[in-house]
C-alpha positions in Angstrom: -8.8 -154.3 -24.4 -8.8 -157.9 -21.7 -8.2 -157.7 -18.7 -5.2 -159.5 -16.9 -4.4 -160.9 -14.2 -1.3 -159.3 -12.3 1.8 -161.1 -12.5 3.0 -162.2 -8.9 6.7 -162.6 -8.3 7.6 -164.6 -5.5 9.3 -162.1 -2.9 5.3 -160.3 -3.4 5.8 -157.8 -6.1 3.1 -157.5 -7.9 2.8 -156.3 -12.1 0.2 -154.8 -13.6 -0.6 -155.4 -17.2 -1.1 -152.4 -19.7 -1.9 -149.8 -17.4 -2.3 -146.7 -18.6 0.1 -143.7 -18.5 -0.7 -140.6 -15.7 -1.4 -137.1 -17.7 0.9 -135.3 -15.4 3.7 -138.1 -16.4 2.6 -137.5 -20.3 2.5 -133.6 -19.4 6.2 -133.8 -18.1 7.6 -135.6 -21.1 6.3 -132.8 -23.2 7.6 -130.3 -20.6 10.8 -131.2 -20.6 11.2 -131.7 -24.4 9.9 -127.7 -24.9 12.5 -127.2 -21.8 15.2 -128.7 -23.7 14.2 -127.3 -27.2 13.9 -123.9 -25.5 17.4 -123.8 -23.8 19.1 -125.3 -27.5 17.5 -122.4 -28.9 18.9 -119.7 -26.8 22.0 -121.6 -26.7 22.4 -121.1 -30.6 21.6 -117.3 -30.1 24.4 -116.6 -27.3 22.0 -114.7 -25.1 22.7 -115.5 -21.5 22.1 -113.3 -18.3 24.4 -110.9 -17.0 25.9 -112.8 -14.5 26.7 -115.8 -17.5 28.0 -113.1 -18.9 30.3 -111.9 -16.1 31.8 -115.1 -15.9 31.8 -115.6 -19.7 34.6 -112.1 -19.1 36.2 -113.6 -16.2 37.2 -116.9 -17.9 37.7 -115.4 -21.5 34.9 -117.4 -23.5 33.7 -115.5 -25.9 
């Protein structure tokens, strides 16, 4: 792995080069993919909670 140099832009911004990736941002990419694999999940099953399932009654889905 080299070393760069940033790249400076002319209204001061400056860019890094290859710089690594925080765990807690790799950690929240994982997170949210379980989240969303998770929620499919119980999606597929029907199970909600009772007040989802109140309103489910109230609006005649399902």
């Amino acid at each position: 792995m080299t070393d760069h140099e940033p790249t400076v832009y002319p209204s001061g911004v400056q860019e890094n080069h290859g710089g690594a990736i925080p765990m807690v941002l790799r950690l929240t990419y994982v997170g949210f993919v379980l989240f969303g694999l998770l929620y499919f999940f119980f999606w597929r099953q029907g199970s909600g909670t009772e007040l989802v399932e109140q309103y489910n009654k109230l609006t005649g889905v399902k």
